[in-house]
Residue frames relative to the residue before (quaternion, step in Angstrom):
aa qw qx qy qz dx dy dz
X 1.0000 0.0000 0.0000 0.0000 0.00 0.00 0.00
X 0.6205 0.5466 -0.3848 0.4101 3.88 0.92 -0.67
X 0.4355 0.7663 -0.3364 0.3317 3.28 1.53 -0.97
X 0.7744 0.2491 0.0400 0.5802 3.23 0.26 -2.11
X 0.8034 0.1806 -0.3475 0.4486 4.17 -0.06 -0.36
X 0.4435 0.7592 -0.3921 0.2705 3.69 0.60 0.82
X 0.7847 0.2535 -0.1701 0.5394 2.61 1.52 -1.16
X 0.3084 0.6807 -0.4715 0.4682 3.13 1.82 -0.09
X 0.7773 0.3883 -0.2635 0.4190 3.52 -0.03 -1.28
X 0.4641 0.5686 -0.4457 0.5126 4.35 0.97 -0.73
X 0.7498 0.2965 -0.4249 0.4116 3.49 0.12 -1.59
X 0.8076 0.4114 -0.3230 0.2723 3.61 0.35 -1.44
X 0.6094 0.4170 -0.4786 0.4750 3.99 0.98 0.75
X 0.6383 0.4970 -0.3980 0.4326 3.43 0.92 -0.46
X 0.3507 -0.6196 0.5186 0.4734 3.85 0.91 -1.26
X 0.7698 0.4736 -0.2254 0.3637 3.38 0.44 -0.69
X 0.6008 -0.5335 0.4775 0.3557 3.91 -1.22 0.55
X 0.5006 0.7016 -0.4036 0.3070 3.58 0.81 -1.35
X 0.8450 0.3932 -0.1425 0.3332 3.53 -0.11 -1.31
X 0.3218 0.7727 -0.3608 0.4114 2.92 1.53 0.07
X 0.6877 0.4499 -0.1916 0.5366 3.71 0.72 -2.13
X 0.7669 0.3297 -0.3848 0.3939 4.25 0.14 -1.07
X 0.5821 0.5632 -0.3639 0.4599 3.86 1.12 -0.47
X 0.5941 0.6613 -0.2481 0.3849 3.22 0.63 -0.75
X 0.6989 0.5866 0.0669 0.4037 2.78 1.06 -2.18
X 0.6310 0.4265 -0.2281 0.6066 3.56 1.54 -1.00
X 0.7429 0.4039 -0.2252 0.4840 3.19 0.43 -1.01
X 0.7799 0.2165 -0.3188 0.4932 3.74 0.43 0.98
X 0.5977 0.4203 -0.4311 0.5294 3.55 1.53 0.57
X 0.5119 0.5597 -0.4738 0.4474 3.61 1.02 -0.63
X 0.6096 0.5101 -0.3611 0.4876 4.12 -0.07 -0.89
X 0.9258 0.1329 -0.0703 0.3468 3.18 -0.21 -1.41
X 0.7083 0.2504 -0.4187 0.5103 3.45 0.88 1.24
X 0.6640 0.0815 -0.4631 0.5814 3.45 0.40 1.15
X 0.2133 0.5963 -0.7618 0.1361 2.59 -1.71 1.16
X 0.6196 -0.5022 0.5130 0.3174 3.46 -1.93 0.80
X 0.6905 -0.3990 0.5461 0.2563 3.24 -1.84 0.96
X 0.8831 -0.0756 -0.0153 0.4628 3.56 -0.86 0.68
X 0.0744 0.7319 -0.5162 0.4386 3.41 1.39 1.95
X 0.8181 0.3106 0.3630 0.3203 2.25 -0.25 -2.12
X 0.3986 -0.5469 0.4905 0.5490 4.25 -0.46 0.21
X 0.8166 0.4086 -0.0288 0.4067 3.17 0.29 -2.59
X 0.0421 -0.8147 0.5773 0.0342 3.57 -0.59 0.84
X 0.0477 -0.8205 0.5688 0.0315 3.57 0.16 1.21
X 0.8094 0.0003 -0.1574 0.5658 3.90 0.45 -0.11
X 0.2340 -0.7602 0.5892 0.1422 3.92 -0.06 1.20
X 0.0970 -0.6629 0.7304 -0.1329 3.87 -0.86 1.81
X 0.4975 -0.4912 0.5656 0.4373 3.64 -1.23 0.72
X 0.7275 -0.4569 0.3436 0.3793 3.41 -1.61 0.12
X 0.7194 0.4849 -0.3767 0.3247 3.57 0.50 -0.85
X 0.2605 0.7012 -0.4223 0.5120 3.88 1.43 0.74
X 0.8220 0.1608 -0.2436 0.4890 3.16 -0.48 -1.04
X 0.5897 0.6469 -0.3964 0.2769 3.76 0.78 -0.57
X 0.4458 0.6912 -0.1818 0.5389 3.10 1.90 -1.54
X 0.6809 0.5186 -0.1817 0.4841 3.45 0.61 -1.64
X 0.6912 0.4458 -0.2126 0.5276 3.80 0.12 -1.04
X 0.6984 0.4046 -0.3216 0.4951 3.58 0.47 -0.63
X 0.5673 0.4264 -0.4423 0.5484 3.77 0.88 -0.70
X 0.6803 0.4359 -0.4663 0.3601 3.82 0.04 -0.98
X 0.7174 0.4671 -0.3319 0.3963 3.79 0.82 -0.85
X 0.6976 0.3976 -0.4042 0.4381 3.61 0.99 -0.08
X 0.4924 0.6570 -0.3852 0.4213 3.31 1.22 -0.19
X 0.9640 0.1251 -0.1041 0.2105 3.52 1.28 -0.85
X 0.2091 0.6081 -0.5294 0.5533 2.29 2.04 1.45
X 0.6292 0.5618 -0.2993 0.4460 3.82 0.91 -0.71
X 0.7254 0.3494 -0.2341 0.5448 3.31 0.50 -0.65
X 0.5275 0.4096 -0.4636 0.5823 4.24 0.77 -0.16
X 0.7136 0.4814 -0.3654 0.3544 3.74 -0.01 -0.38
X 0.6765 0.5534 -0.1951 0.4450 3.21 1.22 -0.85
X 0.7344 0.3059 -0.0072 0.6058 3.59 1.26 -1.36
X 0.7330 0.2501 -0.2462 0.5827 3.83 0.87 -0.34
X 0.6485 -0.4234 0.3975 0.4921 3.68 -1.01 -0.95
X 0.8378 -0.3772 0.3143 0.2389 2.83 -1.53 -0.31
X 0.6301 0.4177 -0.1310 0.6414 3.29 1.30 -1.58
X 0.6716 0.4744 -0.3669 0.4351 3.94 0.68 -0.21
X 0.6157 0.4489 -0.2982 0.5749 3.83 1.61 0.01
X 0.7186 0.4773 -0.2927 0.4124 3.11 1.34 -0.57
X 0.5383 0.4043 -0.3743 0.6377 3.65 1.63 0.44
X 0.4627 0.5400 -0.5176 0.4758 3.79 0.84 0.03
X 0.7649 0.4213 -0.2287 0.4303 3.35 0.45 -1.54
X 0.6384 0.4359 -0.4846 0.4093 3.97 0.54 -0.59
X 0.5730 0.4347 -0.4221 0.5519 4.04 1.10 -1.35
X 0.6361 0.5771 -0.4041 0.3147 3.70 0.03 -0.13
X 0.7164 0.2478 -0.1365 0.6378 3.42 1.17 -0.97
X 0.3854 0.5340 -0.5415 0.5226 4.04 1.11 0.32
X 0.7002 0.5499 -0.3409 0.3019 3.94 0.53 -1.61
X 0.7724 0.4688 -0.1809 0.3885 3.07 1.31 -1.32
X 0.6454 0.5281 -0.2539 0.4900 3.39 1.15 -0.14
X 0.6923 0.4819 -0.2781 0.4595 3.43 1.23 -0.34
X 0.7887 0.3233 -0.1896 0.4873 3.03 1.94 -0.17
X 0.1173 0.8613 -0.4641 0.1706 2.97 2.06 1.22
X 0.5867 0.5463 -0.4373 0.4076 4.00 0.89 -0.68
X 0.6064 0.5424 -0.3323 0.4772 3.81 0.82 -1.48
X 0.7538 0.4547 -0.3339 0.3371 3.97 0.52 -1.30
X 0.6255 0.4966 -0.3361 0.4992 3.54 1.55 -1.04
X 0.6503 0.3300 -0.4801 0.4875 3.71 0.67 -0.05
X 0.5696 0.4656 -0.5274 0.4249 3.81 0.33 -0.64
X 0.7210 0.5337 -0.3887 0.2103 3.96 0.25 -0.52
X 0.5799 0.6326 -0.1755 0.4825 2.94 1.88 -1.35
X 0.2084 -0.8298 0.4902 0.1665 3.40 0.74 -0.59
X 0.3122 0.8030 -0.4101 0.2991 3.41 1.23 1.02
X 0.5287 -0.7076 0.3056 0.3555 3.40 -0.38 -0.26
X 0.3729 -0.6012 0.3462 0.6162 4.00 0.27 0.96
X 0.5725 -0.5609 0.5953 0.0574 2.82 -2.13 0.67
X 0.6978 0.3332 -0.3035 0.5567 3.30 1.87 -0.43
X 0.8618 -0.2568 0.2986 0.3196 3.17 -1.86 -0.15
X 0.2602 -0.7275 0.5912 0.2313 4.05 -0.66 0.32
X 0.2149 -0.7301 0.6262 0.1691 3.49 -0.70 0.58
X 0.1182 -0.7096 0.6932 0.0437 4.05 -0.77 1.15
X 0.4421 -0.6232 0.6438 0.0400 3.11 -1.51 0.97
């Protein structure tokens, strides 16, 4: 959802189209270049875990913020519940991203 009502919302506080391409742009390079050693297959910048977590939370306030802003109300308010469902189903993944331990499982190498 930050994907698509982010920059929707950038263009529709800023006025302009412009902001559209660097919003966009953050919000689909941050994810997919930091991530924790045994995250992720491809690690292109290794960040202790509490990064991407940091990272994932910004994307989730961005798009409960940004559906409120550009859609309705009751359409942020199912952003925000799948938001806090995401985060609870991945309450093991967050307690290891915090710890900063190493996974406990196997790496798969390509």
């Amino acid at each position: 959802m930050a994907w698509i009502a982010g920059p929707w919302a950038a263009t529709g506080l800023t006025d302009t189209w412009l902001t559209t391409i660097p919003v966009l742009a953050i919000l689909v390079v941050l994810p997919g270049v930091f991530s924790t050693t045994g995250d992720k297959r491809h690690v292109v910048v290794a960040v202790s875990g509490r990064i991407p977590l940091l990272i994932e939370l910004i994307l989730a306030i961005v798009a409960i913020y940004s559906v409120f802003l550009v859609w309705t109300y009751i359409g942020g308010a199912v952003v925000a519940v799948v938001s806090l469902v995401m985060f609870i189903s991945g309450a093991s993944r967050t307690g290891w991203l915090i710890s900063n331990e190493p996974p406990d499982w196997p790496l798969q190498s390509k």
